[in-house]
C-alpha positions in Angstrom: -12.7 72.7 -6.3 -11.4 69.5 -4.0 -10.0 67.1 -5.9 -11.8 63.5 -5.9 -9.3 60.2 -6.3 -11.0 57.3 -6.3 -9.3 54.4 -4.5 -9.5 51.0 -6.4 -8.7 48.7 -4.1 -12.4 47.0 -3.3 -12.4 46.4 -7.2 -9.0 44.2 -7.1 -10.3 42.7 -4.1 -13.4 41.1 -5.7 -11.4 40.1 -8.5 -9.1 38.0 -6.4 -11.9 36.6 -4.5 -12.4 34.4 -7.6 -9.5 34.8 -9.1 -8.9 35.4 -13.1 -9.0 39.1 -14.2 -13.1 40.2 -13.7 -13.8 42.7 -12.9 -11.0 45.1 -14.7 -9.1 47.5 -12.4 -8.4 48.9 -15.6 -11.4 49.2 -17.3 -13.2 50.5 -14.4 -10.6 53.2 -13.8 -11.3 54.5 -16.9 -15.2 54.7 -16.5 -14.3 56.4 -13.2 -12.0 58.8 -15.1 -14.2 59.3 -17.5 -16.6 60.4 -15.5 -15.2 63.3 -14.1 -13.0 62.2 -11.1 -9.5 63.6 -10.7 -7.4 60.5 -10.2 -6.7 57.1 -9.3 -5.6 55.8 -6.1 -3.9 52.4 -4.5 -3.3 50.9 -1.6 -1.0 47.8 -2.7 0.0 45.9 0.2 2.3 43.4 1.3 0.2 40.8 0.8 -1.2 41.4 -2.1 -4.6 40.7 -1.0 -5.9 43.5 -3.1 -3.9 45.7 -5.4 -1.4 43.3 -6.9 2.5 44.8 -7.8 1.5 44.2 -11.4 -1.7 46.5 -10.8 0.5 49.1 -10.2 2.6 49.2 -13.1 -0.6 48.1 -15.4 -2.1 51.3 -13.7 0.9 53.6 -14.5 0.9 52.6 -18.5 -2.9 53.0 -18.4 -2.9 57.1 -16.3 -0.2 57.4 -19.1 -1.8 56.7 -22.3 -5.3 58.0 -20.7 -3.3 61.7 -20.1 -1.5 61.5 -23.3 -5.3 61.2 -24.9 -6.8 63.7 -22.7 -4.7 66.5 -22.7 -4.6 67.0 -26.5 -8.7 67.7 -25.8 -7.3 69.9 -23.1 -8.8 68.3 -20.3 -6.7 68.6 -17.3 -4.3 65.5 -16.0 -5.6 63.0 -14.2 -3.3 62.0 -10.6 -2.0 58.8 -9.1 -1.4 58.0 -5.8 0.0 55.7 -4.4 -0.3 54.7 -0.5 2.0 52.4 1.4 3.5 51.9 4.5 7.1 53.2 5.0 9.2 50.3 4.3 11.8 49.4 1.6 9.6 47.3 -0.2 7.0 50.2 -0.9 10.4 52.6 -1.6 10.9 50.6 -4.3 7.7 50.3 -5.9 7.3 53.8 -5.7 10.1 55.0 -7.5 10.1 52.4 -9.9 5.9 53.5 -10.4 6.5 57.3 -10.0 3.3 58.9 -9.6 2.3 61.7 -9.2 2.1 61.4 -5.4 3.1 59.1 -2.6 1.3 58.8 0.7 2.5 57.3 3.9 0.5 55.2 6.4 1.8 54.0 9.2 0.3 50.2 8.8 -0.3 47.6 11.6 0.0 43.8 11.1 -3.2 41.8 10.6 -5.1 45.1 10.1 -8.4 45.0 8.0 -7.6 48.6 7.1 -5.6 51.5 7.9 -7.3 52.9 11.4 -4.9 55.4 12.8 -2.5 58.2 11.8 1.3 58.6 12.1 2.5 59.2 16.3 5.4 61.6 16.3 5.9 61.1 20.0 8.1 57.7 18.9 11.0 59.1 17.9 11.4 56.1 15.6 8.8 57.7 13.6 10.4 60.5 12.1 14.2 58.6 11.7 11.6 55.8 9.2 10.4 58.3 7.7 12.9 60.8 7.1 15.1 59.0 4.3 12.2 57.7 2.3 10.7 61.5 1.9 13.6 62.6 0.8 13.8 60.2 -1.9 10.2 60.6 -2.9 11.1 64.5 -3.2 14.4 64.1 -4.8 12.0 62.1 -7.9 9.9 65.2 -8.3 6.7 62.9 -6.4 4.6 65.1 -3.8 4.5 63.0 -0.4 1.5 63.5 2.1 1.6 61.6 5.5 -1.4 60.0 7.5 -2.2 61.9 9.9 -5.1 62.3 12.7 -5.7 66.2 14.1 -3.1 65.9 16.4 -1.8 69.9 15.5 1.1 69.6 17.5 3.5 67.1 15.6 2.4 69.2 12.4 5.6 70.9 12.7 7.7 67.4 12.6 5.9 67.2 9.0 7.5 70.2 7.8 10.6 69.4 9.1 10.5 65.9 7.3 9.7 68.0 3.8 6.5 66.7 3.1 4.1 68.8 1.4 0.8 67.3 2.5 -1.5 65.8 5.5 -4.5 62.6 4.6 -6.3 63.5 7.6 -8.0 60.1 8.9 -11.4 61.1 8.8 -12.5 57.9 10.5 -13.4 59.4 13.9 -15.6 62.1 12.2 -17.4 59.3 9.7 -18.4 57.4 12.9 -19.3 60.1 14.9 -21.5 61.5 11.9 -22.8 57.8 11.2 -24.2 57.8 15.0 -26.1 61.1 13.8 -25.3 64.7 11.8 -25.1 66.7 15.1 -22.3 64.3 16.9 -20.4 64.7 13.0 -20.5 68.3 12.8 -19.0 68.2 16.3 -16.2 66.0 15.8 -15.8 68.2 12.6 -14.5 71.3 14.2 -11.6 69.4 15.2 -10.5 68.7 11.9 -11.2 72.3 11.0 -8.9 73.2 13.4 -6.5 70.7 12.4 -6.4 72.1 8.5 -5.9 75.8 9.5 -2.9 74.6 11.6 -1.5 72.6 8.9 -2.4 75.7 6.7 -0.4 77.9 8.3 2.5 75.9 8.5 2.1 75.7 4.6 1.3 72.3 4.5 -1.9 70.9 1.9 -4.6 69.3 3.2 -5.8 65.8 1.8 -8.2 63.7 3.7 -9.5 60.1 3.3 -11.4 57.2 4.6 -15.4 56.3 5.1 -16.2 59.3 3.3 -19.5 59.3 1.3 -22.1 61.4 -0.1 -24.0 62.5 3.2 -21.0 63.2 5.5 -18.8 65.1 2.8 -22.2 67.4 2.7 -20.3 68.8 6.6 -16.6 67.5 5.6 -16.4 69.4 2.1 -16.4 72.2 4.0 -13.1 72.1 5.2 -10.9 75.1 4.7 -7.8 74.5 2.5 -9.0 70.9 1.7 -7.5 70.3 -1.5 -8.3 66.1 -2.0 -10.4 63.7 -0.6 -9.2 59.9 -1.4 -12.7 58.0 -1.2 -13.0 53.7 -2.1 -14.7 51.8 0.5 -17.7 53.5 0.5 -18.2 54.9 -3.2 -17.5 51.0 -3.9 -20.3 50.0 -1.8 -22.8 53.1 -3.1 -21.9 52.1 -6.6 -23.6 48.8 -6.0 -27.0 50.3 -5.1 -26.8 53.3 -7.5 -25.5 51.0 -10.7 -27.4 47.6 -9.8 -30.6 49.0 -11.6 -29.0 49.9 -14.5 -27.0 46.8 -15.0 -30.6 44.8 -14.0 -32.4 46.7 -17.2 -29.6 45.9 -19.1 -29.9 42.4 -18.5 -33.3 42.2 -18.9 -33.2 44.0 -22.7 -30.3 41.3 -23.3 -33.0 38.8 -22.2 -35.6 40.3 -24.1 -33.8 40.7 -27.5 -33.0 36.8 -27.3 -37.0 35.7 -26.9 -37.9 38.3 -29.8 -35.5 35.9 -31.6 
């Protein structure tokens, strides 16, 4: 079965919009754990204008304790990864973090969010990323890079000693979005793209504007081992819990008048 990591990010980012600690990247982490997803995922940035450096770390203690609980009812672990650009600063935090896995993005200044997958063709590319890989590896943490289906810098990948691809699924959410036939197109580049990456014994991860109608074509994948999903499960959460929270409301309400 593919893996499912939820990214948290949108949570810590209407948190900071008012500031204070509501909602609970915590405490919904653990509702998302507990209801069956596979792991955790973050995005901290420079900037902070989302996951926070203290997130992180709050976030390790918390995977900790929840695994420690979970595998004595022998319910498998539950992941963290971690995503970042590769720079010194996110080097740091993730071997000071250690989770279970560490993926690269290659990150632009200014952007809204990440829109594009590493470019092998600067040689700049592989020299960056070359030393922080091998330090990932040397602490026992799995690194995937961001990638697009560009097949034939797949081999700089191995080289590097990364185990993994994200494919930026992107491209295929907006083609699928403008309707199922233009999606299932785009699709069989990405297909193509995982049996390359396959064969060169790489995993395949993949991530970004995935949801519930478009991962009916892109769960398909061969080899695809874990889709990282936040944006969108964020948003879907809203319409799917808001009755819910409504009735609960409501009975709050209604248990007050009685009184």
């Amino acid at each position: 079965m593919t893996q499912l990591s939820v990214n948290v990010n949108k949570i810590a980012t209407l948190r900071n919009s008012r500031g204070g600690s509501i909602p609970s990247v915590i405490k919904l982490s653990e509702i998302i754990l507990d209801a069956g997803a596979h792991g955790i995922t973050v995005h901290p940035r420079s900037d902070e204008r989302h996951i926070t450096k203290q997130d992180v770390f709050e976030l390790k203690d918390f995977l900790q304790s929840y695994n420690q609980k979970i595998t004595k009812l022998g319910i498998s672990k539950k992941e963290y990864n971690i995503e970042g650009e590769p720079s010194e600063r996110f080097l740091e935090l993730v071997l000071s973090a250690k989770p279970d896995q560490a993926t690269l993005v290659p990150v632009k200044p200014g952007e809204i969010t990440s829109d594009h997958g590493f470019d092998f063709k600067d040689p700049n590319t592989f020299h960056t990323l070359e030393p922080i890989v091998s330090a990932f590896r040397k602490e026992g943490i799995r690194v995937s890079l961001f990638m697009e289906t560009n097949v034939s810098q797949y081999q700089e990948i191995v080289k590097l000693g990364a185990e993994r691809i994200e494919l930026y699924t992107g491209p295929f959410a907006h083609a699928f979005d403008q309707s199922q036939e233009k999606g299932i197109q785009m699709f069989a580049s990405y297909k193509q793209a995982a049996m390359e990456a396959h064969k060169l014994g790489l995993g395949i991860n993949a991530g970004h504007d995935l949801d519930t109608q478009n991962l009916q074509v892109f769960a398909k994948l061969p080899y695809l081992e874990e889709v990282s999903i936040g944006h969108r499960l964020m948003a879907q959460s809203l319409v799917d819990g808001l009755e819910k929270t409504v009735k609960d409301y409501l009975k709050v309400l209604s248990t007050r008048n009685e009184s």
